[in-house]
N, C-alpha and C positions, 0 to 999 in steps of 0.2 A: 504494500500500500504506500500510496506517496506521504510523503513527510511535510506536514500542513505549519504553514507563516502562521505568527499572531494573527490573530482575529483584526480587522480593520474596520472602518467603518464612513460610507461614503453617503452622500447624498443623490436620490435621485429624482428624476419630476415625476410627474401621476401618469403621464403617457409612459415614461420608461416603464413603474410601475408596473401598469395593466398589461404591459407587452411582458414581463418577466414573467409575471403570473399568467398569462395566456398557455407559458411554454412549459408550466410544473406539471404538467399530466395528470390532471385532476389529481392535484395533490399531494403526487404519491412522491415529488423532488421536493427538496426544501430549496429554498432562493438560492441561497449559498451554490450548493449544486448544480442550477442551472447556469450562473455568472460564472461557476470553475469549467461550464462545458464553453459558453461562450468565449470564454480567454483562450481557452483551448485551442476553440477553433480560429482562433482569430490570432493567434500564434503560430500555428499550422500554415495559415496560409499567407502572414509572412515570409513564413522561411519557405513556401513553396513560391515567392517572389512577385506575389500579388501586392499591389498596393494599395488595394481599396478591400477590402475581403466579401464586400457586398452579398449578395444573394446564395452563395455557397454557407457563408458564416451560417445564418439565419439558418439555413436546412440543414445543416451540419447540429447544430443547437436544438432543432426539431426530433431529428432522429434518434438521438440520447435520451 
């Protein structure tokens, strides 16, 4: 299992919100979870030399 940073704590708006919680699968991810898939993916496709991570990111985050 991966080896987890201090807990952080950030702000977000009510649209980001609703878009985090759209993507917990009824539930069943906690937020944290879905934001470590998003970095994830959005890390990935950095280093796969994308610059913008656009609509992969998103489906990438979907599928987890």
């Amino acid at each position: 299992m991966a080896s987890f940073a201090p807990p952080l704590s950030v702000s977000i708006t009510e649209a980001q919100l609703a878009w985090l919680d759209q993507r917990r699968l009824h539930g069943t991810l906690s937020r944290s979870a879905v934001l470590r898939q998003v970095i994830d993916a959005a890390i990935a496709a950095e280093q796969a030399g994308s610059a913008v991570p656009g609509p992969a990111l998103v489906a990438t985050a979907e599928r987890r």
